[in-house]
LUMZA-447604 format. One record per residue (C-alpha): residue in one letter; x, y, z. Coordinates in pm, whole numbers, padded with zeros to 5 digits, always signed. Each point is the difference from the previous one (the first is absolute). Example, Ala and Ser with C-alpha at 12.3 -4.5 7.8 and 13.67 -1.06 7.14 Angstrom:
LUMZA-447604
a+01230-00450+00780s+00137+00344-00066
end
This chain:
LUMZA-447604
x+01406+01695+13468x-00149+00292+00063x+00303+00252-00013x+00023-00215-00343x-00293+00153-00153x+00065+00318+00147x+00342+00014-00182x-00142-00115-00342x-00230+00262+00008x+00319+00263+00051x+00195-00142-00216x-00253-00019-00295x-00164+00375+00151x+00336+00143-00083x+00002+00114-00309x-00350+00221-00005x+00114+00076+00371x+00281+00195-00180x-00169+00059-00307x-00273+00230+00315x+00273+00153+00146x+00176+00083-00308x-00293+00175-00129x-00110+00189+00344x+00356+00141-00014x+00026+00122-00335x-00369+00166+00038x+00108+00169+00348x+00303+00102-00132x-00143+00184-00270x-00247+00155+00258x+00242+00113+00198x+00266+00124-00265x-00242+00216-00234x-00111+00352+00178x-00354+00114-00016x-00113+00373+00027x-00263+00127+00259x-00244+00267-00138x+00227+00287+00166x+00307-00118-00216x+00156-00155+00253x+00171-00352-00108x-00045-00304+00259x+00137-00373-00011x-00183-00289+00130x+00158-00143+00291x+00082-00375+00064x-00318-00111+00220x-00262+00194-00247x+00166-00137-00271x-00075-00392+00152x-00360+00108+00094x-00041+00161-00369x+00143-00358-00136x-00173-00237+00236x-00357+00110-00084x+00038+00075-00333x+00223-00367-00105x-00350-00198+00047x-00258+00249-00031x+00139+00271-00246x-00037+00234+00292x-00242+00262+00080x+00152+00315-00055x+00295+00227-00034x+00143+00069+00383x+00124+00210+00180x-00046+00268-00282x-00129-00047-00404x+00304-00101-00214x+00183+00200-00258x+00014-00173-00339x+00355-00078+00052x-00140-00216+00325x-00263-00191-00197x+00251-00075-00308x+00217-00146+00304x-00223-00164+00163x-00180-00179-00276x+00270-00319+00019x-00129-00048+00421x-00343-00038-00187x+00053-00282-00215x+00321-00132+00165x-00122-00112+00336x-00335-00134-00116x+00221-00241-00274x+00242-00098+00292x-00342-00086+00211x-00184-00207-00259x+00346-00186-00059x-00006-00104+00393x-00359-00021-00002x+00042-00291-00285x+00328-00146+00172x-00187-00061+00293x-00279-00184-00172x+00207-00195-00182x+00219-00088+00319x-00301-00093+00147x-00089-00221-00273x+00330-00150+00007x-00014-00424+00151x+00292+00012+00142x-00084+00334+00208x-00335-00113+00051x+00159-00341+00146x+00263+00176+00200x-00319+00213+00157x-00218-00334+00042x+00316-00159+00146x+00066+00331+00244x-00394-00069+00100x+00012-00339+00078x+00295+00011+00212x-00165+00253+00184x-00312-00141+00081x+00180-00347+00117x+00195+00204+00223x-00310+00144+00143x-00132-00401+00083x-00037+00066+00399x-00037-00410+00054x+00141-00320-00123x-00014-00096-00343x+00146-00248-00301x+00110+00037-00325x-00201-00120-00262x+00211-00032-00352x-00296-00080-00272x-00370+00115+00061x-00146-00329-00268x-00276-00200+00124x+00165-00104+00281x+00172+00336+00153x-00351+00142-00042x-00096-00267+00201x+00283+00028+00262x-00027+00404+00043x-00419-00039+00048x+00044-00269+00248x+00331+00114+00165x-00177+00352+00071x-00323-00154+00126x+00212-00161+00277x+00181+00406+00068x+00321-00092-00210x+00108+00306-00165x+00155-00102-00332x+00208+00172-00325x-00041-00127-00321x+00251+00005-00300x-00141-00128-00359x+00145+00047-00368x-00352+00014-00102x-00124+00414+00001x-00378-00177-00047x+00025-00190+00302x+00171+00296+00233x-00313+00244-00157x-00207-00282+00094x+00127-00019+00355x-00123+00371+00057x-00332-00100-00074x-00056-00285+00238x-00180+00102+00333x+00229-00154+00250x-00007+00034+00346x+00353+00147+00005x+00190+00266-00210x+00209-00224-00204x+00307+00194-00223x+00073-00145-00331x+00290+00060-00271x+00039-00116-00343x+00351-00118-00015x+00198-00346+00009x+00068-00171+00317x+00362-00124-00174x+00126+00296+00070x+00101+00131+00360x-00070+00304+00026x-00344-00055-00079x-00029-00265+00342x+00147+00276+00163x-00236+00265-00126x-00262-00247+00084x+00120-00025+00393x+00281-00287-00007x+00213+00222+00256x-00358+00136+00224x+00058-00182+00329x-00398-00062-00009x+00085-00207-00285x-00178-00339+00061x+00110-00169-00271x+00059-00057-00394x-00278-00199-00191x+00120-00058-00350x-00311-00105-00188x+00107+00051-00370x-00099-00174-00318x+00393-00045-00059x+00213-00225+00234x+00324+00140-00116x-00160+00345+00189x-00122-00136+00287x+00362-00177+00010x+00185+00323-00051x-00275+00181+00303x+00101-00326+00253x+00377+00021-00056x-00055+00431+00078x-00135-00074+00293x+00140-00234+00105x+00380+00164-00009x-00097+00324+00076x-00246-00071+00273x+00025-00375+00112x-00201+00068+00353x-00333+00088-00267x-00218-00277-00094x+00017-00056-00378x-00339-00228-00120x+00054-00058-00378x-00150-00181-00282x+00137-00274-00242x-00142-00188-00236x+00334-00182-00123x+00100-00249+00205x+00374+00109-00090x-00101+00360+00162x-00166-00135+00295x+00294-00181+00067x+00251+00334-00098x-00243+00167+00291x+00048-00253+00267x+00407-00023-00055x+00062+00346+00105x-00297-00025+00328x-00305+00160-00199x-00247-00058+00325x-00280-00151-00200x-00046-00081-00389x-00366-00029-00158x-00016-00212-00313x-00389-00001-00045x+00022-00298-00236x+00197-00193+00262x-00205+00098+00303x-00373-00108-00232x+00189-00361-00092x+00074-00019+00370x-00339+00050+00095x-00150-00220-00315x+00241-00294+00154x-00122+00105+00391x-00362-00026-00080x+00038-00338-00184x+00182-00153+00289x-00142+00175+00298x-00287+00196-00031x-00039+00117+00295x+00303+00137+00060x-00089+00171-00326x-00317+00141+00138x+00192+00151+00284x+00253+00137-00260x-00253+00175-00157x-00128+00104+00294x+00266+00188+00082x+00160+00087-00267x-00321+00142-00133x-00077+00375+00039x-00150+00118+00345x-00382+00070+00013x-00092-00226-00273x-00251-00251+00038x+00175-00356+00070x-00084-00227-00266x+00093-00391-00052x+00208-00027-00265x-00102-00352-00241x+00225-00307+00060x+00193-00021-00354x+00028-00340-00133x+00291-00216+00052x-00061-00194-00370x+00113+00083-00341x+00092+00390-00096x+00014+00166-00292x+00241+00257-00008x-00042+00301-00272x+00301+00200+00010x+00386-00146+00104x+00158+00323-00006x+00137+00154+00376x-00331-00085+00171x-00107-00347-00161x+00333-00109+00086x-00051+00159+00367x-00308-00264+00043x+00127-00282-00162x+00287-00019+00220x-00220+00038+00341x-00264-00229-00185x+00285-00254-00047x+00088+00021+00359x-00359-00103+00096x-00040-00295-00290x-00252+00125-00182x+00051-00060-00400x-00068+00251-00266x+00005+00062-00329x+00150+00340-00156x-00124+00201-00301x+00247+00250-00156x+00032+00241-00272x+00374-00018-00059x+00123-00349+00210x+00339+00072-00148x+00089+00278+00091x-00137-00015+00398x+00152-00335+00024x-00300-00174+00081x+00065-00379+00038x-00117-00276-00244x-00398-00087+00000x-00082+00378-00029x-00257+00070-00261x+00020+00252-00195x-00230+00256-00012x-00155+00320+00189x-00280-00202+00121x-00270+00240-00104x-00156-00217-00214x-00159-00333+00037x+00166-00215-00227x+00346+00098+00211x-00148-00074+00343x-00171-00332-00103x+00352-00103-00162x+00111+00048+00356x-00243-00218+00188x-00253+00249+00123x-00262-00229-00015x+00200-00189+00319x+00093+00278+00164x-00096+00141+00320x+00131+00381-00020x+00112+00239-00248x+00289+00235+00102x-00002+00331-00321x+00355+00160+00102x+00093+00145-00287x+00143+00387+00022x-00370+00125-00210x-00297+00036+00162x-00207-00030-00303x+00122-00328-00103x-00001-00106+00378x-00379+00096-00012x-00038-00194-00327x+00154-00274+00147x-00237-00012+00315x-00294+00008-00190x+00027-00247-00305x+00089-00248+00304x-00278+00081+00166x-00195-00053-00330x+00158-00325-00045x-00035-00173+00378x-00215+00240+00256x+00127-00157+00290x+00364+00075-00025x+00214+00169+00297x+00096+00349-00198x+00312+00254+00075x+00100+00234-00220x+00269+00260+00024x-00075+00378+00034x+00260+00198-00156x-00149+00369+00102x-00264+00120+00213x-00192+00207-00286x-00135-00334-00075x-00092-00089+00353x-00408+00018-00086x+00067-00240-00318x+00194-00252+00232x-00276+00001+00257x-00266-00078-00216x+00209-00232-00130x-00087-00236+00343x+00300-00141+00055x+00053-00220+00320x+00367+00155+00026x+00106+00301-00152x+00351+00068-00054x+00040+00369+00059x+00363+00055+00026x-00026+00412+00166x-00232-00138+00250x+00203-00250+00100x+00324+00184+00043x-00176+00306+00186x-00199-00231+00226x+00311-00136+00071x+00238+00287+00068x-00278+00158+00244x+00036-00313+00165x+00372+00081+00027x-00016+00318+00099x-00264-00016+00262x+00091-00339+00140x+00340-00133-00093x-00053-00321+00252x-00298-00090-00224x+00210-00230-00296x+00211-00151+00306x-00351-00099+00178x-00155-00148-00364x+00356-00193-00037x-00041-00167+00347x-00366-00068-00074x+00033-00238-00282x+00183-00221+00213x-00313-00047+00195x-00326-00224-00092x-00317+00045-00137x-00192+00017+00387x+00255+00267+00095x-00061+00180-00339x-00368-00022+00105x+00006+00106+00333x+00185+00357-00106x-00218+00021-00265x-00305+00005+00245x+00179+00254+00212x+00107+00265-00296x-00395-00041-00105x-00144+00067+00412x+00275+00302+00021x-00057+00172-00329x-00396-00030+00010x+00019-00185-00363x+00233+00274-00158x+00372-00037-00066x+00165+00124+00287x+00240+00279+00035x+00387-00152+00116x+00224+00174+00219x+00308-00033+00169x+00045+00086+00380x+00342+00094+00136x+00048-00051+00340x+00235+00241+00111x+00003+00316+00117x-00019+00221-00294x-00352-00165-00087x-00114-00154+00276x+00066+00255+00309x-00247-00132+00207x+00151-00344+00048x+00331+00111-00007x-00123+00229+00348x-00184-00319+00140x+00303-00217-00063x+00223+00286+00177x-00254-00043+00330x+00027-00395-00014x-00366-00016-00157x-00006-00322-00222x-00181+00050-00364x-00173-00284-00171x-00154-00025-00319x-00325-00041+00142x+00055+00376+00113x+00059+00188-00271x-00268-00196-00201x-00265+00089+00271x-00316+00299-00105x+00075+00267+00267x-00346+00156-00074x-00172-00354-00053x-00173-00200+00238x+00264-00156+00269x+00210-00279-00185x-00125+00107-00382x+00293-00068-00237x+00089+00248-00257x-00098-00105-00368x+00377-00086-00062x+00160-00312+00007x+00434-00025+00078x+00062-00236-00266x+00405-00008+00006x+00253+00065+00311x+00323+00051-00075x+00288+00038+00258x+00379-00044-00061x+00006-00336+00105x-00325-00144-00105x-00322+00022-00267x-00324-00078+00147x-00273-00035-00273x-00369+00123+00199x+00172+00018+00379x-00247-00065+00297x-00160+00293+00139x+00173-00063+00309x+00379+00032-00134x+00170+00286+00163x+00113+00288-00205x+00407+00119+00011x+00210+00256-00110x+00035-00017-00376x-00289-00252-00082x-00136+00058-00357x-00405-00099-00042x-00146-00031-00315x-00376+00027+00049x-00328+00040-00241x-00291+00135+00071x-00265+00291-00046x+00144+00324-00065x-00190+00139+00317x+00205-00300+00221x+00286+00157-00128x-00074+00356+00084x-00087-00136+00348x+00284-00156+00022x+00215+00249-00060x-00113+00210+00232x+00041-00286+00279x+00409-00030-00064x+00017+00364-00006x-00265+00090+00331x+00166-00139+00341x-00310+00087+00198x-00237-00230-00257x+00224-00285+00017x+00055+00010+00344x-00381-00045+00056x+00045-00277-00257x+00263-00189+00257x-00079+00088+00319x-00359+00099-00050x+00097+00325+00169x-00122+00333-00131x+00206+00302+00089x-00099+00349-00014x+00182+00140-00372x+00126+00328+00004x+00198+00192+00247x-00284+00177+00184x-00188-00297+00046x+00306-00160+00106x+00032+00281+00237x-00363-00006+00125x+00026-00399+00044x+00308+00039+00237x-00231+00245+00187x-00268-00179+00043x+00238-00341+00097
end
């Protein structure tokens, strides 16, 4: 893209590049054909190199004297054109140029050549963000607070300018352009091989569709994390191995129906789901009575299925019932005034869902029902985060905020994959077990939602074990989870809450269980249990001490100066 701009700028540089050298050689040929006369009568031509010099100061700066000797009028009638030619031919480039450089599509070619260039200078890891909304700003903030390098691709010049301005903790390079195309995913690092990943985070599904499918066939090893609000796309994603699909209304109904049935597998979803170093809070129990749903467009219909899975009975308001489908019984209305939500039984209803696609009437909603019955469980739908401060004052027991969601839950994906498999084989457990991890993510994470990581027992990540395990040294969990610089026996803050191996899934595996070759452990803690932890797989000597309580000298000299001594 580079060599693109450089040839638009020769291409559309040609003409005043002859138009100069058209106008240099008439002027020095005119020098150089007409004789002058020196003071003894002598006659004398100018040769080719005085002629340049004469030409090349005097074009821009209509030149500071006659050289080498005073001209004869003949000269000056000759060389009156290489005054006024050569400055013409310059202001004609001179305004070429600007205008070239005025020029979108040569100023995109440029910004492409740029951003291409800076990718390729990434030194580490990174993914692909296509769309920098509400939630890729999200996504790039958090994914480069955790080291992740990341490009970003958005239609939206506003959003790319705004980009530039936001003090991350990593260089991130941005492009306008559309993530449809492929040349742009390639621009933006599909073919790096410290490409992570694609996260397709658009407002349009039929994009994020087209970024998936790319990847997909031109890179199926890369992991492809993608967006869908249509149930149709979702399920387009999945049929051609998309690795995960985010439909933010589907994942809030899912979490509406969880906290209903069990909630305290809910308050261990949130828990974990939420984002790290945030104070842990207990989310409020919604009620399992009557609903009243605002809104049965793609998300009311979203929570009305998972609320009919869990038997609790609602009543929809909509706008336009015809034309969403919604089924008979639904009044219609917006719901944001009273006469509409007392015409749909507010006055026996527990909680009031607004889930309409505007925020203002969503607002409205929330607060003539308020106005009508105080005590009524309130959600409400936030369509963008510029009205984030409206929403909290707002006081609602469960905001629906559809960026959050999906970010929160592609970090998840990124940083700990076994994470959806461990809340899956949760739910199958009861309401003691629920309580008794609770209790543990709350002692490990000092009453902050914990960081989750995945630990790869092989010997790529975890060198130190895979050394132990070559000298017949058995590794337990107890091990690894042990403070090296704590007092004798202290446990890291970090709690293994998944083991996976390839022929069986422990949920929270004793402390005792041996580790082998290819275990995965997905564990939560504090962010300093994970640095420490780290450094265990990777430092033989520390976790040697760990098993055997052995210290050995570290480094060769002292190596040297131990066998010595011995």
């Amino acid at each position: 893209m580079g060599s693109a701009a450089f040839y638009i700028l020769l291409r559309r540089m040609r003409s005043p590049l002859l138009a100069l050298i058209g106008s240099y050689a008439v002027s020095m040929v005119n020098l150089m054909v007409v004789p002058g006369e020196l003071a003894s009568g002598e006659s004398w031509r100018m040769h080719f190199i005085d002629a340049l010099y004469f030409i090349t100061f005097t074009a821009p700066t209509i030149g500071f004297g006659e050289i080498p000797h005073e001209f004869t009028l003949a000269q000056r009638l000759a060389f009156l054109p290489a005054i006024y030619l050569p400055v013409i031919a310059w202001f004609y480039a001179f305004m070429t140029l600007l205008a070239l450089f005025q020029d979108p599509v040569f100023r995109r070619t440029v910004e492409a050549g740029r951003f291409r260039r800076r990718v390729q200078r990434l030194a580490d890891p990174f993914w692909i963000v296509c769309g920098y909304g509400d939630t890729g700003s999200i996504l790039v903030r958090s994914l480069t607070e955790r080291g992740w390098e990341a490009s970003v691709i958005d239609t939206d010049g506003e959003r790319i300018a705004e980009l530039e301005t936001r003090d991350l903790r990593l260089y991130v390079p941005g492009w306008e352009a559309d993530a449809n195309r492929t040349e742009n995913l390639r621009a933006a690092g599909l073919d790096n091989p410290l490409c992570a990943g694609v996260l397709a985070v658009t407002g349009d599904d039929h994009t994020n569709l087209q970024v998936a499918i790319t990847v997909r066939l031109l890179h199926p090893h890369l992991r492809v994390i993608g967006r869908a609000e249509n149930r149709s796309t979702a399920d387009n994603m999945h049929s051609f191995g998309t690795d995960h699909v985010v439909d933010p209304f589907a994942s809030f109904a899912d979490r509406l129906a969880l906290a209903i049935a069990k909630p305290e597998m809910h308050r261990i979803y949130e828990w974990l789901s939420g984002m790290p170093n945030t104070p842990l809070f207990e989310p409020p129990r919604p009620p399992a009575g009557q609903w009243l749903i605002c809104g049965y467009g793609r998300f009311g219909k979203a929570v009305c299925r998972r609320l009919d899975k869990v038997n609790v009975p609602y009543t929809i308001i909509e706008r336009t019932p015809e034309q969403t489908g919604a089924p008979e019984g639904t009044i219609h209305g917006k719901g944001t005034d009273a006469a509409t939500l007392h015409e749909a039984g507010i006055d026996s209803a527990d909680a009031v869902l607004a889930g309409t696609d505007d925020d203002a009437d969503n607002l409205s909603i929330v607060m003539t029902a308020r106005d009508i019955k105080p005590e009524l469980y309130l959600t409400a739908r936030e369509n963008q985060m510029a009205y984030r401060s409206l929403f909290k004052a707002a006081q609602l027991q469960m905001p629906v905020e559809p960026s959050y969601l999906i970010a929160t839950r592609m970090l998840n994906l990124i940083t700990a994959p076994l994470l959806p498999e461990f809340l899956r084989i949760a739910r199958g457990f009861d309401r003691s077990w629920h309580a008794a991890v609770a209790r543990r993510i709350r002692e490990v994470s000092g009453g902050r939602v914990p960081e989750i990581w995945t630990v790869y027992v092989d010997e790529a990540h975890s060198p130190a074990i895979a050394e132990l395990h070559g000298e017949g040294v058995e590794v337990t969990l107890r091990h690894i989870l042990t403070d090296p610089q704590g007092p004798e026996g202290h446990g890291l803050s970090a709690a293994a809450l998944l083991l996976v191996r390839p022929e069986a899934v422990v949920p929270l595996p004793d402390l005792q269980v041996p580790l082998e070759p290819e275990d995965r452990l997905l564990c939560c803690g504090r962010s300093e249990a994970r640095s420490q932890l780290r450094w265990t797989l990777c430092h033989r000597d520390t976790l040697r001490y760990l098993v055997t309580g052995e210290q050995r000298p570290d480094g060769t000299i002292w190596r040297w100066l131990a066998s010595k001594r011995s």
